[in-house]
C-alpha positions as CSV (number, residue, x, y, z in Angstrom):
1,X,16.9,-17.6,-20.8
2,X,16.7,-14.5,-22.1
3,X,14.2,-12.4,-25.2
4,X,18.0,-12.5,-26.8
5,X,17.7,-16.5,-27.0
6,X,15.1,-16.3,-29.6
7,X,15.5,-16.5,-33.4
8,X,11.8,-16.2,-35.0
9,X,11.1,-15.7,-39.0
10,X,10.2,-12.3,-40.6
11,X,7.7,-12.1,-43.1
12,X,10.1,-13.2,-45.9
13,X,10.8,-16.0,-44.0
14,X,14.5,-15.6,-43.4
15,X,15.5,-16.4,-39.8
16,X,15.8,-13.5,-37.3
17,X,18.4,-13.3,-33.9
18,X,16.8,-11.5,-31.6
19,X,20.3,-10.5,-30.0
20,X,20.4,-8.3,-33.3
21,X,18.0,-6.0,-31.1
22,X,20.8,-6.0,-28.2
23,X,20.6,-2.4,-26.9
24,X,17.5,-1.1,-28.3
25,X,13.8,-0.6,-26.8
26,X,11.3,-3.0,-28.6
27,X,8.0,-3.0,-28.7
28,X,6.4,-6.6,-29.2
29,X,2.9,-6.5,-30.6
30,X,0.6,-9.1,-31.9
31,X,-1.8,-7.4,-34.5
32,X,-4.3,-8.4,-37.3
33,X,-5.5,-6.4,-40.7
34,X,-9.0,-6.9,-40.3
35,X,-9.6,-6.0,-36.2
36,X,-11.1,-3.6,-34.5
37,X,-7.7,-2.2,-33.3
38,X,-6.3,-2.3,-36.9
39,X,-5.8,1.8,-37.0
40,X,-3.4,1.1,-34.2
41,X,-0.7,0.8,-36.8
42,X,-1.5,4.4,-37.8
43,X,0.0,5.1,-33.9
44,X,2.2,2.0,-34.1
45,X,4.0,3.9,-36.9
46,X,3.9,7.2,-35.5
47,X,5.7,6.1,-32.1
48,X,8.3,4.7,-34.6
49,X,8.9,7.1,-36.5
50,X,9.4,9.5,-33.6
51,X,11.7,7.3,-31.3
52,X,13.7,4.8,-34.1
53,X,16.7,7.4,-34.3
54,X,17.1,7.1,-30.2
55,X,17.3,3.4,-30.6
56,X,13.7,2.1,-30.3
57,X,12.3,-0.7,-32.5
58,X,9.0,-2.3,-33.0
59,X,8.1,-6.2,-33.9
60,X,5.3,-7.1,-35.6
61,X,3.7,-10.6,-35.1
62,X,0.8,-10.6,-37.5
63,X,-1.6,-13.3,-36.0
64,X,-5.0,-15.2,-36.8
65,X,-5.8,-16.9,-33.8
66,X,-8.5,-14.4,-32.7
67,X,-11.6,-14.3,-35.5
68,X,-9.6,-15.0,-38.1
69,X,-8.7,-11.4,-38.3
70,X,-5.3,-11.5,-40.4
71,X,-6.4,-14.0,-42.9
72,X,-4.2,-13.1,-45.4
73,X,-0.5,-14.1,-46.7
74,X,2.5,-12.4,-45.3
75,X,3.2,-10.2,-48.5
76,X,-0.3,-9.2,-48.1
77,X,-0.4,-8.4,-44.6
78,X,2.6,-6.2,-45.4
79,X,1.2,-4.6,-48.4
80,X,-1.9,-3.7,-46.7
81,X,-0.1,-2.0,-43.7
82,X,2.8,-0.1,-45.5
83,X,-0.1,1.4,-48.3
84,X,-2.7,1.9,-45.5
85,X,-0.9,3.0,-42.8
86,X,2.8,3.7,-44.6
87,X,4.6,0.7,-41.5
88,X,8.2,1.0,-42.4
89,X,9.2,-1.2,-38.9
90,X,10.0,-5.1,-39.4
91,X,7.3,-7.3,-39.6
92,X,7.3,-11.1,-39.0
93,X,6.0,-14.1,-39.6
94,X,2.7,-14.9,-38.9
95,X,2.3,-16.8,-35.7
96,X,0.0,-17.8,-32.9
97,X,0.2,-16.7,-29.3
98,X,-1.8,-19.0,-27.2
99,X,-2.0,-23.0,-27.5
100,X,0.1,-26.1,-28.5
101,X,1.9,-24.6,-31.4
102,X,2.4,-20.6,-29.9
103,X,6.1,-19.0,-30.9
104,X,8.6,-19.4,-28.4
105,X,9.1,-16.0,-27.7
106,X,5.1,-15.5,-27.0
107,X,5.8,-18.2,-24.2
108,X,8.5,-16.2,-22.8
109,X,7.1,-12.9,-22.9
110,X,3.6,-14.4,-21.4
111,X,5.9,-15.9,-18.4
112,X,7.9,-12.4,-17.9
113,X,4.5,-10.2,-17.6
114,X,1.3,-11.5,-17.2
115,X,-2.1,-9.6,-18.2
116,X,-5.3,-9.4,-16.3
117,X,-6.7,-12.5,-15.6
118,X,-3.3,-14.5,-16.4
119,X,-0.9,-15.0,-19.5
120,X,-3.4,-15.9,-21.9
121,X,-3.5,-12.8,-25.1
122,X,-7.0,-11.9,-25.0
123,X,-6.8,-10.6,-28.3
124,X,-4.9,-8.4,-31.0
125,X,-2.8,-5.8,-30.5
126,X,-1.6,-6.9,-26.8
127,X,1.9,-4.9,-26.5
128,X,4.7,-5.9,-24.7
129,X,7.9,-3.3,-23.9
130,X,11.2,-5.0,-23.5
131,X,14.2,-2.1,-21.8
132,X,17.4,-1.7,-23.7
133,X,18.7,-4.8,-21.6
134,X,16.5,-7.0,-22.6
135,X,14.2,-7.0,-20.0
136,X,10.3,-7.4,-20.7
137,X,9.3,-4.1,-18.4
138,X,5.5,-4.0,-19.4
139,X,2.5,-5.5,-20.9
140,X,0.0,-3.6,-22.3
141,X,-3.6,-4.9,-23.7
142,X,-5.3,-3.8,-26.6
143,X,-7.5,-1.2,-25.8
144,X,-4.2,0.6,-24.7
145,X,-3.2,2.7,-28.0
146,X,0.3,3.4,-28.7
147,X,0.0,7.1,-27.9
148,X,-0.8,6.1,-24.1
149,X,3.1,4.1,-24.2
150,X,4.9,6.9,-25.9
151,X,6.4,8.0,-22.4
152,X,7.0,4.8,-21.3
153,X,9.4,4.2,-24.0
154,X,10.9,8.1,-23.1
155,X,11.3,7.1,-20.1
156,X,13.7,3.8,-21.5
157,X,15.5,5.6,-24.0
């Protein structure tokens, strides 16, 4: 099994290969509109814009599982971030991370690196950074803020 397996749905709901991201470095975040860590996509978007011409790409898995925090409908959620915070990287469906019905992928990613404590997300904006072979290299909780990654994902590009 591999991240390339996976197919998940982006926030139009059209059906996503994940082997479309063969060769690039990916970011995997779970995030919310309402949370704490919410101006994270102000960083989020800065690490994008300065690495997505080198072959770096970030996935965004809006999710509501932790204080209802991303209540709101996928057009919305991407609304809010491209007029708040001007996102232009893909955004997805929105999904949950932890229980009977988490996304596949959240599964895998949990299984390849596991945070403190376990493989439980603790919360919003838990990162994970996947190499250009498709390898899940890092796991990064939420208090971590993009800026801290940025040399991680030098050092994989």
């Amino acid at each position: 099994m591999s991240i390339y397996d996976f197919k998940v749905k982006d926030a139009k709901g059209e059906e996503v290969s994940l082997s479309d991201y063969k060769g690039k470095v990916l970011l995997i975040v779970n995030t919310a509109t309402g949370c704490g860590f919410t101006p994270q996509y102000e960083g989020l978007e800065k690490l994008y814009e300065d690495y997505r011409d080198k072959g770096f790409e970030i996935l965004d898995f809006p999710c509501n599982q932790f204080g209802n925090q991303a209540p709101g409908t996928e057009d919305e959620i991407v609304s809010f971030c491209q007029l708040k915070f001007g996102t232009k990287f893909k955004q997805f469906k929105k999904i949950e991370v932890n229980g009977e019905n988490e996304e596949p992928l959240y599964t895998y990613l949990k299984s390849q690196k596991k945070g403190i404590g376990g493989s439980k997300i603790k919360w919003n904006f838990t990162k994970f950074l996947v190499d250009r072979e498709g390898n899940v290299v890092e796991r990064f909780g939420s208090t971590t803020t993009p800026a801290k990654i940025a040399a991680k994902i030098e050092a994989l590009l």
